[in-house]
Each structure stands twice: as C-alpha cells, then as structure tokens.
C-alpha positions in Angstrom: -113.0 -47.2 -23.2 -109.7 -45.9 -22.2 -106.5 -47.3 -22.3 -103.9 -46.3 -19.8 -100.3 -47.2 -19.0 -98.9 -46.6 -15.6 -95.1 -46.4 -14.8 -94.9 -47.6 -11.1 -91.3 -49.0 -11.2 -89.9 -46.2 -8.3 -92.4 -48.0 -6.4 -90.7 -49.8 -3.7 -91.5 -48.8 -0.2 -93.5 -45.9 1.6 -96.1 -43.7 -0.1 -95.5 -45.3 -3.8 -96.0 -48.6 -2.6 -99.1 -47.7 -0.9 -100.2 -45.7 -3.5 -100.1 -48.5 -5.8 -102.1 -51.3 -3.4 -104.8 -49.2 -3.7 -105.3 -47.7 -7.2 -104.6 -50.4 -8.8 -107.4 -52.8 -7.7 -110.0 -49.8 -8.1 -108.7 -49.5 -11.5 -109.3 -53.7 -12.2 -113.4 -52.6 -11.1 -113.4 -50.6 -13.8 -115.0 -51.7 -17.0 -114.4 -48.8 -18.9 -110.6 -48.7 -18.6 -107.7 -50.7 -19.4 -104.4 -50.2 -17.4 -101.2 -51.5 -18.3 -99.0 -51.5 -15.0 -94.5 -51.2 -15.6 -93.6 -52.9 -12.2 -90.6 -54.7 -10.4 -90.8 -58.2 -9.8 -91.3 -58.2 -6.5 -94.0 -55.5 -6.3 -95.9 -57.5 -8.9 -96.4 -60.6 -7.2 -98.4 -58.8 -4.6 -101.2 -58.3 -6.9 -102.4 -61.6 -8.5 -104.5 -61.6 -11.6 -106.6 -58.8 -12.3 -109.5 -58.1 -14.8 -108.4 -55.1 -16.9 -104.8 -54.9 -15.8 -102.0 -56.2 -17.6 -99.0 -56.3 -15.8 -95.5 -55.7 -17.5 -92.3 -56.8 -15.1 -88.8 -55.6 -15.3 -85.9 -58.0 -14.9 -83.4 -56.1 -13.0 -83.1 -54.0 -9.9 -82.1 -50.0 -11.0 -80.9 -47.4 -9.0 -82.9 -44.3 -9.9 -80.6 -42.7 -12.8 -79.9 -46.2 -14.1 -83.9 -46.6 -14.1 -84.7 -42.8 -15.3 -82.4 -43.7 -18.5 -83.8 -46.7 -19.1 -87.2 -45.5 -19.0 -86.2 -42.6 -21.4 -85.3 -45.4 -24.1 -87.9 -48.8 -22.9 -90.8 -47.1 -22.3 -91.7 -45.3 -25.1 -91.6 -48.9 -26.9 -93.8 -50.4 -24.1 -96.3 -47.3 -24.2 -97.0 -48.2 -28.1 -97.3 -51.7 -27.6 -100.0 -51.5 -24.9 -102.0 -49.8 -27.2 -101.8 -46.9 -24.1 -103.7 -43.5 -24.7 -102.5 -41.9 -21.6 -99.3 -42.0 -19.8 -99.4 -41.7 -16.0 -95.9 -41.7 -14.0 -96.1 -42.6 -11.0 -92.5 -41.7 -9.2 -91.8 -37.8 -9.8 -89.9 -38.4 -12.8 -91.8 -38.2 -16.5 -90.8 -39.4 -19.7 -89.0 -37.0 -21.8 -90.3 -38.5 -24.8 -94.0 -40.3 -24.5 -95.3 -41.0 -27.3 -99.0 -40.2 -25.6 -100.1 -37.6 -23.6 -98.4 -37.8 -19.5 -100.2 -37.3 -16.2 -96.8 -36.7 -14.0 -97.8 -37.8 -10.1 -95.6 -35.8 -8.1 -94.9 -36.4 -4.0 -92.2 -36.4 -3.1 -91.7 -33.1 -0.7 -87.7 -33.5 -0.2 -87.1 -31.8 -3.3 -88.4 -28.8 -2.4 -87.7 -28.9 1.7 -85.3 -26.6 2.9 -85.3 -28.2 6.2 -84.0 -31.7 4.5 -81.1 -29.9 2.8 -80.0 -27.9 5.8 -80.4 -31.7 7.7 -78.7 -33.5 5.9 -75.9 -31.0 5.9 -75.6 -30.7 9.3 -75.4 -34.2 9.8 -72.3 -34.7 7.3 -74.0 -36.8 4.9 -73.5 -34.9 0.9 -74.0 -37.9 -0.7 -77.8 -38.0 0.1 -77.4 -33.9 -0.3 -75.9 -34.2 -3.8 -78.4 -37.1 -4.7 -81.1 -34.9 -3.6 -80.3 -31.8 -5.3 -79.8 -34.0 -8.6 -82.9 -35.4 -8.4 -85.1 -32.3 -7.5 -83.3 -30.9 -10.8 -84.8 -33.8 -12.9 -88.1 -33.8 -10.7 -88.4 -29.6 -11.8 -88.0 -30.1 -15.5 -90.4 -33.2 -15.0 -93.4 -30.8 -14.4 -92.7 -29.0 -17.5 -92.3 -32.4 -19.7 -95.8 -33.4 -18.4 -99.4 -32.4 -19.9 -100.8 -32.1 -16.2 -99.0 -32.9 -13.2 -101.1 -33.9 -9.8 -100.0 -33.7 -6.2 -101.7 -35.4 -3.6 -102.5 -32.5 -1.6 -103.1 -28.7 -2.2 -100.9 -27.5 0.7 -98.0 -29.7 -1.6 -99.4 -28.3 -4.9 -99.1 -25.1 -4.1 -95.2 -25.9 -3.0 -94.6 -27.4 -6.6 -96.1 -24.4 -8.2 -93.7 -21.9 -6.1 -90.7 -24.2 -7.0 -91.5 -24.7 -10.4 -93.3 -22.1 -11.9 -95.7 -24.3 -13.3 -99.6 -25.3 -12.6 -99.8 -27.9 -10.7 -103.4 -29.6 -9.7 -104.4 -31.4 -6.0 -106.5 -34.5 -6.4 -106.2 -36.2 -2.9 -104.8 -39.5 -2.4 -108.1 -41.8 -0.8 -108.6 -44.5 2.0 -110.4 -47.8 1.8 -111.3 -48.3 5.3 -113.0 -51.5 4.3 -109.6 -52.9 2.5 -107.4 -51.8 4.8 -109.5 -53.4 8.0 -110.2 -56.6 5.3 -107.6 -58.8 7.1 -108.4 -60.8 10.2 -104.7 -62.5 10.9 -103.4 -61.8 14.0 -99.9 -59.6 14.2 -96.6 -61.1 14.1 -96.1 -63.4 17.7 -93.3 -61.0 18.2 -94.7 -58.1 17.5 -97.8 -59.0 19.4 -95.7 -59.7 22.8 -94.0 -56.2 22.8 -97.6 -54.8 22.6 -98.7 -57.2 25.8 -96.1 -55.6 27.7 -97.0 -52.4 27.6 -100.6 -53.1 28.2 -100.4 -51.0 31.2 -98.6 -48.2 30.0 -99.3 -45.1 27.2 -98.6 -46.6 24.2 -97.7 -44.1 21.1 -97.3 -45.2 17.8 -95.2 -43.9 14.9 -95.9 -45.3 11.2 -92.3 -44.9 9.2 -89.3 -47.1 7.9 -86.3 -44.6 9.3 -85.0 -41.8 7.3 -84.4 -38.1 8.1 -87.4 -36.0 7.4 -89.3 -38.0 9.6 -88.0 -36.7 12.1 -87.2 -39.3 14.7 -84.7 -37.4 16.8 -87.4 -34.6 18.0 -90.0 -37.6 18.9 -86.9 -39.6 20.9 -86.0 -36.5 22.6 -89.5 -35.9 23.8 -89.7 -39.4 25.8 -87.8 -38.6 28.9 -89.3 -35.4 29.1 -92.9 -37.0 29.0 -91.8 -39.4 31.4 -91.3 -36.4 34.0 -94.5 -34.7 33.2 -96.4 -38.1 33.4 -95.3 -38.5 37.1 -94.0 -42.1 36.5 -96.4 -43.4 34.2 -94.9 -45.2 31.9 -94.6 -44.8 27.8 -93.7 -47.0 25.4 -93.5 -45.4 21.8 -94.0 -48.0 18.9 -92.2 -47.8 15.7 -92.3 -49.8 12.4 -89.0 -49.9 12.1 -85.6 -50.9 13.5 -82.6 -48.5 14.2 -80.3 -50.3 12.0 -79.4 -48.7 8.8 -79.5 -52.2 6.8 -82.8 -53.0 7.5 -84.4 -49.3 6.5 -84.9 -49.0 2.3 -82.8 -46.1 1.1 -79.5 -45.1 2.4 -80.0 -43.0 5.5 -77.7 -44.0 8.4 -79.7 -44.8 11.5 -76.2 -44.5 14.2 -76.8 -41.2 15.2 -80.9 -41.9 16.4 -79.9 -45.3 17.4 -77.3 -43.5 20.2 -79.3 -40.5 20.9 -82.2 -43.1 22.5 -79.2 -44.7 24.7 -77.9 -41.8 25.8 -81.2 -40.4 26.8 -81.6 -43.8 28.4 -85.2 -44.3 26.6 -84.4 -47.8 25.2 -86.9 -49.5 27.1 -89.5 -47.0 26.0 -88.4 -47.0 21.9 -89.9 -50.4 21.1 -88.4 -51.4 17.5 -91.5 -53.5 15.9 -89.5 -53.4 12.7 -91.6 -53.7 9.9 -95.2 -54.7 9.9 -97.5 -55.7 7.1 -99.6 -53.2 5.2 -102.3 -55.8 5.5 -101.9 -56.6 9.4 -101.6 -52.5 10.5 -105.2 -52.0 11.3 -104.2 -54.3 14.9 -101.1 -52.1 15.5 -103.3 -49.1 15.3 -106.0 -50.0 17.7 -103.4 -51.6 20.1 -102.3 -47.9 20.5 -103.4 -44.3 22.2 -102.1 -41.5 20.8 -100.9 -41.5 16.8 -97.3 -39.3 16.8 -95.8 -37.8 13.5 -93.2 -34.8 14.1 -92.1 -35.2 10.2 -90.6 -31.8 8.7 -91.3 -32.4 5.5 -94.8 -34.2 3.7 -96.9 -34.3 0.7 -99.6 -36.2 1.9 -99.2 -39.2 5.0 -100.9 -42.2 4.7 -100.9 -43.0 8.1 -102.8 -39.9 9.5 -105.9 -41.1 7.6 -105.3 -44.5 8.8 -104.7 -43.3 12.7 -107.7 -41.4 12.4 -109.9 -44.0 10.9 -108.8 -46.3 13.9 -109.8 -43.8 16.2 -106.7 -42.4 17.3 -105.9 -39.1 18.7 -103.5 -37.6 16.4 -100.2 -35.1 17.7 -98.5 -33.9 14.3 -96.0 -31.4 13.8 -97.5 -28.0 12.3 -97.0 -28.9 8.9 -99.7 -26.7 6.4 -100.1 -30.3 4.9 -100.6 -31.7 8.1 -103.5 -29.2 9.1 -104.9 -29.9 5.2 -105.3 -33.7 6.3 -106.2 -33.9 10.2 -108.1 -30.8 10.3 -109.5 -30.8 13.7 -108.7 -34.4 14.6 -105.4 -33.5 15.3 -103.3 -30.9 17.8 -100.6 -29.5 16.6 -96.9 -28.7 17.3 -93.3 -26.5 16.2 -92.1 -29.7 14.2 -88.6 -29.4 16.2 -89.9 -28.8 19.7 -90.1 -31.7 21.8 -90.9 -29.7 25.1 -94.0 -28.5 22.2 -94.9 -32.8 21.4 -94.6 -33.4 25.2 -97.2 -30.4 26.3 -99.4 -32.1 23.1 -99.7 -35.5 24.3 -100.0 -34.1 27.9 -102.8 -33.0 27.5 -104.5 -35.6 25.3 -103.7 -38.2 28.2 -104.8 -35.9 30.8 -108.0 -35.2 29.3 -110.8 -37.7 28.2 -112.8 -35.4 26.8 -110.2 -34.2 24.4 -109.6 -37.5 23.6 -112.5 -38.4 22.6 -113.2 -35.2 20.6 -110.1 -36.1 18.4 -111.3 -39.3 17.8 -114.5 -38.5 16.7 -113.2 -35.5 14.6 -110.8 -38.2 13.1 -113.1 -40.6 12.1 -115.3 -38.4 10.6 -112.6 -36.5 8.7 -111.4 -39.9 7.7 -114.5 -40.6 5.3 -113.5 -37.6 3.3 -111.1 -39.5 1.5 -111.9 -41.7 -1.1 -109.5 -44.2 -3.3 -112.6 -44.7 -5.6 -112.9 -41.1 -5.9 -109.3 -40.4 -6.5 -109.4 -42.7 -9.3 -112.1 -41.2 -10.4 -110.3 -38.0 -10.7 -107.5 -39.3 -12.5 -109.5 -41.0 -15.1 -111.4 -37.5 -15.9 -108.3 -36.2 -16.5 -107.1 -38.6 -18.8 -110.2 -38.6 -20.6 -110.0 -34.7 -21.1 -106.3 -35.2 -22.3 -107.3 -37.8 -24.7 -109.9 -35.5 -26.1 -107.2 -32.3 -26.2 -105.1 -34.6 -28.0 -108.0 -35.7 -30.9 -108.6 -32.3 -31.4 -105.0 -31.3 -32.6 -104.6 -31.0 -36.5 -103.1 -34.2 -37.4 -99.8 -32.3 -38.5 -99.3 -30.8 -35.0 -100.6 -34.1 -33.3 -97.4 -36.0 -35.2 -94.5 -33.4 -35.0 -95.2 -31.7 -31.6 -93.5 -33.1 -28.6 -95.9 -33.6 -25.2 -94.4 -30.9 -23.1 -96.6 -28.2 -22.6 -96.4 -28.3 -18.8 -99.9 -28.1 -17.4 -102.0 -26.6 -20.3 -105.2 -27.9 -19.0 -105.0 -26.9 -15.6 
C-alpha cells in the first residue's frame, strides 16, 4: 500500500481541471493506494464520495502567490497528517519544503513560449507579461525542488529540460473514451439550436475558454478567406467560449478578438456556444466536421484526443507537440498563417477520401492513450521514490532537504 497526497488547488479550469476528473477516479479503483486530494470547494463537490480518496478543502479563494505562500507554510502540516509517503503537485509549482519525497507535474508551456511573451507585448498588456515572467521564475526553481518532475508529453519535456537544465520525464496524459462518451443528456437547448442552424453548412469546432496562446485571432482571420475558397458555402466555426473578457477564467481581455470578427464581418460565422459541460462535449464533437486548433503554444491538448476519438478530421497548427499527439490524424499548418489553415481545411472538405483517412488515423491513434495507464505510471514512480527514500541512512533521511531535482530520471 501506498499512501499519496496530491496538491490540485491551481486546479480550476482547462487542462488542470481535466486532468483531475480523470485521475482521480482511476486512483479511487485502486486498492493498493490511498490518495489524499488538497482541493477548492468548488472543484470538490464535483467528485462525490470515493473509496480510497480523502478529500481535504480549502476555505478561501487565492490568487496564485497568495496560494504558492500558503502552500509553503499549510501543506507541509497536511502532508504529515495524511500519513502521505509521496507528494505529487499538481499546478507547476512544488513545495519548497515537503516533508516526503515530490513528483512536480509540470504543463504549463507559457513559461517557456517565446511567442506568448513577444504577444503579450505587442498587445500592450505587461501585467500578464510581468505575471508570467514571475511565475516561470518560480516554475524553473520548482523543477530543481522536486525529486522527479513529469511533463505530459516528450516534445514539452524536452522544452523543460532546455529551459531548466534539469531531467525532466514524459508520461502521457490518457483518455477514457468510455467516461467521456458515459453521458446520454442532451446539450444545452441553446446550444443545441445554434448547432440546428448550421445543419447545412461546414461546421468547425474549437475546444478553448479565450486567452492568447490559443490563438484565436489567426483562426478568425481565416473565415472570410474560407468563405471565398468555398465558393459560397457557408461556415460556421463553433467555440466554447464567449468574447467577453468577464466570462473567460484568467485575465486576458477578449476586446481586441471580439472587434477583429466585426470588422472582418464574420459574426454570423463565429458562433459563441460559451461554455459547455466536460460531461455533455462528446454531442458538440460529433455535431461537427473538421476539429480546428491554431494554438502557439501547448504541452499536451486534451481536445485533440477527444476530436480524434469522435472521428474528427483534425487541422492543428505545426506545433512538435501537436505532431507528438495527432500523428497522422492530423494536417498541419505555420501556426500564424491563416491563408496556411484555409488551404488545410480546403482540402479536407474537398476530399472524402482525406477525410475519411484522418478519421480513421484519429481513432486509432486515440487508443494509444490511456488514463489507467498514466496512472499507472505515476504510481511506479512513487513507489520507486518511496524505496530511494528507505534506503537513505536514517541520518541523511532526517537532515537532507528533498531537492535533488530529478535524481531518478
């Protein structure tokens, strides 16, 4: 039996949230481990009762430094109570001062993306700049406070290990197709109406609350150019999100997208679902043709694996993590070419048997990824730790601090 303690509080939207939905629960199957889970509030009433998870809520809402100080002086308390052998943080950041051995889970790519700092720059915003660079400077010195650290995809990996100078292991992320598929309730009325009305026209699909590395304004400026090349058939593109700043987590201002699709005149063909249950996403999928992601910067994408499970053709921007994921279930494009994503989907809609070669190439690839599996991984791992840890003198075991960076790796 091993004990484990997981620090999921910077989970609250995205990747971390999904991330959490599905380890969790293959954790609770296991018999052999015990997890403690650190959550907020409202993140933990998603779960329920689980066998061999114990759940431990915060009572406030933190910003990250206020959280990343906090967890510096709580947690270590927490870890010792829980009887924890293993520490495994979950948002970037690690504890400076765990009194067990740390797994750090590391993903998030904007630390390291030259393209986000030179964007958010050019758009005026140094608050998110500053924010970022402070944060990438706590994320850095995290990989070297942590035993092992784990990215969720080599291509990313081998990113962290150029940044920080440190090893840096690639366990995949998974996919449940079964879970995700699990939920028979229709889509939101509203939501389901949009899709109605543009039964008769190519429908693309775009899986992402608004921020900037996404990339939105490359995928807007591609519409009326596919509208020409389509010779008057029409496009709708589908998003998960609305172009209104206050209803997007984080702080990124939607205004400058929001204009760009009315001066292009491509509001009729930007359809704002806003955002749609992780449960209920399997319908928005298959309601769709072609999956579209011209994101600049990535350390894994959830949604690829879920557009190619649903048999969608996937058009993604030529990102090495990209190609790492889709493989040949996807065609690919310069991530700030629009004239590039036009050609793409072009010829996807113009030819059936491309189509269907995607499709097939994505469903297959999608079986390669495995939540079981991952878990699998990262309870290996913790095992190994465990035993590095027993075999310390007992002197070494109770004076030396856990920062040895990625020893085992």
């Amino acid at each position: 039996m091993i004990r484990l303690f997981i620090n999921g509080l910077a989970a609250s939207a995205g990747g971390g949230l999904t991330y959490l939905r599905n380890v969790i629960p293959h954790l609770a199957r296991r018999v052999d481990t015990e997890t403690t889970v650190l959550l907020s509030p409202v993140v933990r009433r998603e779960f329920g009762d689980l066998p061999h998870v114990c759940f431990v809520e915060t009572l406030e809402s933190l910003g990250v430094f206020r959280r990343f100080i906090r967890e510096q002086t709580a947690l270590p308390k927490l870890i010792r109570r829980s009887g924890a052998q293993v520490l495994i943080s979950a948002g970037n950041f690690a504890s400076w001062n765990s009194p067990v051995p740390q797994i750090l889970l590391s993903r998030n790519s904007l630390y390291t993306s030259a393209d986000f700092r030179h964007d958010v720059r050019a758009r005026g915003d140094y608050t998110i700049w500053a924010d970022t660079l402070v944060k990438g400077w706590l994320a850095r010195r995290s990989i070297g406070r942590a035993e092992i650290t784990v990215a969720p995809s080599e291509a990313f990996a081998q990113e962290l290990i150029r940044w920080s100078g440190r090893k840096v292991l690639a366990v995949h992320h998974g996919f449940d197709p079964d879970a995700f598929t699990s939920d028979a309730e229709p889509l939101p009325a509203a939501a389901q109406a949009q899709l109605e009305q543009g039964k008769d026209v190519l429908r693309l699909l775009f899986v992402s609350h608004y921020n900037y590395y996404r990339n939105f304004e490359t995928l807007f400026r591609a519409l009326p150019i596919l509208s020409e090349r389509l010779n008057g058939k029409k496009v709708k593109l589908f998003l998960t999100c609305r172009l209104n700043s206050d209803q997007n987590p984080g702080s990124y201002r939607t205004e400058a997208a929001s204009s760009l699709v009315s001066r292009l005149r491509s509001s009729e063909s930007v359809v704002e679902l806003g955002t749609v249950p992780y449960r209920l996403l399997h319908h928005l999928y298959r309601a769709c043709h072609i999956y579209v992601t011209p994101a600049y910067a990535e350390s894994f994408a959830h949604p690829l694996i879920e557009s190619m499970s649903s048999g969608l053709p996937v058009v993604a921007s030529d990102l090495p993590v990209h190609r790492e994921i889709c493989g040949d279930a996807a065609v690919y494009f310069p991530r700030f070419s629009p004239e590039a994503l036009t050609e793409r989907v072009v010829q996807i809609h113009e030819s059936t048997e491309l189509a269907e070669r995607l499709s097939h190439n994505g469903l297959r690839r999608a079986r390669d990824f495995s939540w079981s599996e991952h878990v699998d991984r990262l309870v290996v791992l913790a095992e190994e730790l465990v035993r590095s840890e027993s075999a310390k003198p007992m002197a070494e075991r109770q004076n030396q601090p856990f920062n040895s960076g990625s020893a085992l790796l």
